[in-house]
C-alpha positions as CSV (number, residue, x, y, z in Angstrom):
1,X,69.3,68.1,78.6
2,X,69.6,70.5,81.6
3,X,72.2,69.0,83.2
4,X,73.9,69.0,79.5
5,X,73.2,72.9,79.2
6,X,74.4,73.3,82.4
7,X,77.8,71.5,81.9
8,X,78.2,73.3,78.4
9,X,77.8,76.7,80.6
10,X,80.3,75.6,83.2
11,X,82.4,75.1,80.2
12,X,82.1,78.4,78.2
13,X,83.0,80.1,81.4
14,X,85.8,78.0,82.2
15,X,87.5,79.1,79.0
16,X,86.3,82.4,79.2
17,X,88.1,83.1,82.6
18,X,91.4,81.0,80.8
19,X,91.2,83.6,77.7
20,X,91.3,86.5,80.1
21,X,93.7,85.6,82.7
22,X,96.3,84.6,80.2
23,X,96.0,87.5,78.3
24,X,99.1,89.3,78.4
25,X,99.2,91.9,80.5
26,X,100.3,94.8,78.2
27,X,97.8,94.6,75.8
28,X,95.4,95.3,79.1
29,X,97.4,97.5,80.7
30,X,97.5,100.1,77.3
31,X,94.0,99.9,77.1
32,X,93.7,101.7,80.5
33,X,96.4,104.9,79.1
34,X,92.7,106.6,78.7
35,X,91.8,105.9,82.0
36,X,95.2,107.9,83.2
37,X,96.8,104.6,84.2
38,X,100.4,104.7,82.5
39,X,102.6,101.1,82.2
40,X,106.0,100.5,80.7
41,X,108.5,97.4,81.0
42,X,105.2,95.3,81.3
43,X,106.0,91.3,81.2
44,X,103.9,88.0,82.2
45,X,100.2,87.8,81.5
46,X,96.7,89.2,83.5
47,X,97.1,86.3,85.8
48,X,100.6,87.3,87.3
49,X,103.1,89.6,85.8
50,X,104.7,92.9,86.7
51,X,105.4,96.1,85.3
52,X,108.8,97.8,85.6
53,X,106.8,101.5,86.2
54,X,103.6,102.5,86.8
55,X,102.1,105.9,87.4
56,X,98.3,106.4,88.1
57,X,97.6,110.0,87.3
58,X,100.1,112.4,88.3
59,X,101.8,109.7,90.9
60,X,104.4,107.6,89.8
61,X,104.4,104.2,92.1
62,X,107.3,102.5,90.5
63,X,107.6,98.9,89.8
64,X,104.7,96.9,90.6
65,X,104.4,93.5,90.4
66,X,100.7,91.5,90.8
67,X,99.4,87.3,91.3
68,X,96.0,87.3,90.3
69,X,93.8,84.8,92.8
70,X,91.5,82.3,90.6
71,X,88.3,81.5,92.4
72,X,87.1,84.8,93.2
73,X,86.8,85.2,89.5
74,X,83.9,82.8,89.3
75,X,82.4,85.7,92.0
76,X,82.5,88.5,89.8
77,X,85.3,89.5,92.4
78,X,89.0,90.5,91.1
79,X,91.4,89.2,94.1
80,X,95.5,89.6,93.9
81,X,98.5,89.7,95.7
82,X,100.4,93.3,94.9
83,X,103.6,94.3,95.6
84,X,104.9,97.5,94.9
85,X,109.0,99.0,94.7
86,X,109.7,102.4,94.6
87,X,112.5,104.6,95.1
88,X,113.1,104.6,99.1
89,X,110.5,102.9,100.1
90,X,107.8,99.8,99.2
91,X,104.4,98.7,99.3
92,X,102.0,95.1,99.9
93,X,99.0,94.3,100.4
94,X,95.9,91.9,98.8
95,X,93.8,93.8,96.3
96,X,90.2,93.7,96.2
97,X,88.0,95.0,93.3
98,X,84.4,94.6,93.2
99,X,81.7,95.9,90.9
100,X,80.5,99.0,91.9
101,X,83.7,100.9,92.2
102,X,84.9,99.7,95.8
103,X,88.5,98.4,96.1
104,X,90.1,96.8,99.1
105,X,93.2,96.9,100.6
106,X,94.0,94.2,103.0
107,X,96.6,93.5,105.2
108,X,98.3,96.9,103.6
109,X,102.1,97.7,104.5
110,X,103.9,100.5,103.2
111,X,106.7,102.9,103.6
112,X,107.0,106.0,101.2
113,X,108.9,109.4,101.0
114,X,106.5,112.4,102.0
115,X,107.6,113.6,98.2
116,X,106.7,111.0,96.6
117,X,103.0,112.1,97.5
118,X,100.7,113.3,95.3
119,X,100.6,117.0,95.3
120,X,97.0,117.7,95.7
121,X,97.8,116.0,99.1
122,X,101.2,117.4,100.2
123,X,101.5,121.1,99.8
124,X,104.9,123.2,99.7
125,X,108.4,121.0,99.9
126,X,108.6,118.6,102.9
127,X,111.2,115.6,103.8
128,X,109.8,112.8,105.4
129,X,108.4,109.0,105.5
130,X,104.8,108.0,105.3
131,X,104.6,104.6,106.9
132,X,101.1,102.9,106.5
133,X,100.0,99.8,108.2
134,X,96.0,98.7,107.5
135,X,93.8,96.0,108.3
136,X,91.5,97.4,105.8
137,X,91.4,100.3,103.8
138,X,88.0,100.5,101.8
139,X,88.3,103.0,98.5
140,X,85.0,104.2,96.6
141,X,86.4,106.5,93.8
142,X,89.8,106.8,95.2
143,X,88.2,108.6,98.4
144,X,88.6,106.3,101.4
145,X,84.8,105.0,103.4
146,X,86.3,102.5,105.6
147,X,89.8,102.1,107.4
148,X,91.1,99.7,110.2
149,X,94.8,100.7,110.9
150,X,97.3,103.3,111.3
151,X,98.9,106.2,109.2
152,X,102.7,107.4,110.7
153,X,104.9,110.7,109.1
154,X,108.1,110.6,110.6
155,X,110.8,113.1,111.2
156,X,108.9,115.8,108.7
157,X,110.9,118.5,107.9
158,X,110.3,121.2,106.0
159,X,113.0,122.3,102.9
160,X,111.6,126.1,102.5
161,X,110.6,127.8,105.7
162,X,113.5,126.5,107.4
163,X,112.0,125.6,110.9
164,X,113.9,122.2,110.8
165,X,112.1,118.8,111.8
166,X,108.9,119.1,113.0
167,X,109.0,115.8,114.7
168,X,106.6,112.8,114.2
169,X,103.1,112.1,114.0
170,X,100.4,109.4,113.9
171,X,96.9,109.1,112.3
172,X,94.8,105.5,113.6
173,X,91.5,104.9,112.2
174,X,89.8,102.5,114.9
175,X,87.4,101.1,112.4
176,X,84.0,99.3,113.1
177,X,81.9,96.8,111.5
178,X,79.2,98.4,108.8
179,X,76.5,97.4,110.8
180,X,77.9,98.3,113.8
181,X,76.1,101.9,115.8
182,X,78.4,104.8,116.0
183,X,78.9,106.1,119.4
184,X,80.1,109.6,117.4
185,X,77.5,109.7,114.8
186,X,79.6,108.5,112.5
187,X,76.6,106.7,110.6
188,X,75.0,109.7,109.4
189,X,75.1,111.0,105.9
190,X,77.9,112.6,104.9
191,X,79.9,111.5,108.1
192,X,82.1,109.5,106.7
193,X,85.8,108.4,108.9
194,X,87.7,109.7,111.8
195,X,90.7,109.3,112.9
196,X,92.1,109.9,116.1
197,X,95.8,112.6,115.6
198,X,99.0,112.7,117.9
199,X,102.5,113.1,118.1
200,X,105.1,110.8,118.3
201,X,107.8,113.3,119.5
202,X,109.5,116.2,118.4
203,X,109.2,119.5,119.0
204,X,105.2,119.7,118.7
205,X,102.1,117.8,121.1
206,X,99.6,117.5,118.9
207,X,96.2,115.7,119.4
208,X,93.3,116.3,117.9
209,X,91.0,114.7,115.2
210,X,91.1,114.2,111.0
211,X,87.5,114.0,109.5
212,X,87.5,112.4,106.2
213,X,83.6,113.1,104.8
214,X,81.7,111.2,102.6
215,X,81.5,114.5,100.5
216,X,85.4,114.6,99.8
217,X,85.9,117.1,102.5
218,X,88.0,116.8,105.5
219,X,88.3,118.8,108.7
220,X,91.4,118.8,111.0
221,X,90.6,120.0,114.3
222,X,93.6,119.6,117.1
223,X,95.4,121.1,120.1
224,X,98.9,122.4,119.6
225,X,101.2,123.1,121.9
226,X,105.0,122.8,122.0
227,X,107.8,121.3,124.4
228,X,110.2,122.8,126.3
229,X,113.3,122.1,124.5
230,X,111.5,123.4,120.8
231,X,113.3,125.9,118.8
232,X,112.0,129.4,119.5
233,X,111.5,129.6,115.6
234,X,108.8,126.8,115.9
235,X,107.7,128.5,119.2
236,X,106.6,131.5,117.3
237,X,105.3,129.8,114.6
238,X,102.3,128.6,116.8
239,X,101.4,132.3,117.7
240,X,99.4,132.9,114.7
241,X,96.7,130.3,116.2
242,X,95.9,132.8,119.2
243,X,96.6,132.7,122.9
244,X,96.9,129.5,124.9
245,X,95.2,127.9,127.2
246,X,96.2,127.1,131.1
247,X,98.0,124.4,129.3
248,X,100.0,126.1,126.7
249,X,98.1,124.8,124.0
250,X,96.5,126.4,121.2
251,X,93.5,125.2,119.0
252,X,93.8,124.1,115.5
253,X,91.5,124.0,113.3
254,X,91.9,123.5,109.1
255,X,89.7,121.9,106.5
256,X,89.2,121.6,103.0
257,X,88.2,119.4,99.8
258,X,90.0,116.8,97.5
């Protein structure tokens, strides 16, 4: 009788998981409209299908297409292969949703205008490219706790001010196993990620440190300097951060909250 139970369990569940992945996937996709998730052109089912546009909140990500992995299913574990199209640029990686609220982002590739940004994240008008390349990249309410790879902005110009490109700058998260000590105290409450900030050339050295707190806060602190050949107009710019070192360089220092 158990083992009959237990087959007749294995079975209900089977069909259950068959129901939902082959569901289509705009009758799931409306259902999250509430939730501030917005789909159009929707075709193929839960399991694998696409949407011709998508925008989450205020950021349009463009056409998005998803294959929905099968066994992690039976783990209470959402898995899938997303690819992502978007005006000047695109976007990859394997999607990982647990309960709980954390989502994973393996193996993440993507290339993006610096408008196409949110705007709580990019203020004023800027030209650019955000080009993103992560092992891992851990969310827990959209704020990220865990990150393996690298964050570039290249050639970022800015349209209003007028002071031309700024050059081009990198942002690598090291990353370390959960378990693993903190030789910067990095496990304490409230620490939450650092990365590790420089230039890649331009008119601006930069290098410094981005603080991404468990608290939704961040804290840039840096040394800014610039090279010989910079425009004066960029020169003077810098003057507002107070007198240099022996170096030339001048200290940076911004935070804030998202």
């Amino acid at each position: 009788m158990r083992k009959l139970w237990s087959l007749t369990a294995l079975g209900v569940g089977a069909y259950l998981v068959f129901l939902i992945v082959t569901l289509p996937a705009g009758i799931v996709l409306a259902r999250l409209q509430p939730h501030g998730i917005y789909a159009s052109g929707v075709t193929g089912t839960v399991w694998r299908g696409s949407a011709a546009y998508l925008q989450v909140g205020d950021v349009p990500l463009g056409r998005v297409a998803w294959d929905l992995h099968a066994l992690p299913l039976l783990l209470a574990r959402l898995q899938a292969d997303v690819d992502l199209s978007h005006p000047g640029g695109f976007g990859q990686a394997l999607l990982v949703a647990r309960a709980g609220g954390r989502v994973q982002l393996r193996n993440l590739t993507a290339s993006l205008p610096v408008a196409a940004l949110p705007r709580h994240l990019v203020r004023g008008q800027w030209n650019g490219t955000v080009n993103l390349r992560f092992e891992e990249l851990a969310l827990e309410d959209g704020w990220p706790v865990r990150a393996l790879g690298r964050v570039e902005v290249m050639d970022l110009t800015s349209r209003v001010r007028e002071l031309g490109n700024l050059g081009s700058f990198a942002l690598t998260f090291p990353g370390r196993p959960d378990d693993a000590p903190s030789s910067t105290g990095n496990d304490a409450p409230g620490a939450g990620l650092t990365g590790m900030l420089e230039d890649l050339g331009g008119p601006l050295l930069i290098n410094g440190t981005l603080e991404l707190r468990s608290d939704r806060s961040w804290l840039l602190e840096a040394m800014v300097a610039t090279r010989p050949e910079a425009p004066a107009r960029i020169a003077d710019m810098l003057r507002f951060l107070g007198e240099p070192d022996a170096q030339g360089r001048r200290p940076l220092r911004l935070e804030g909250t998202l």
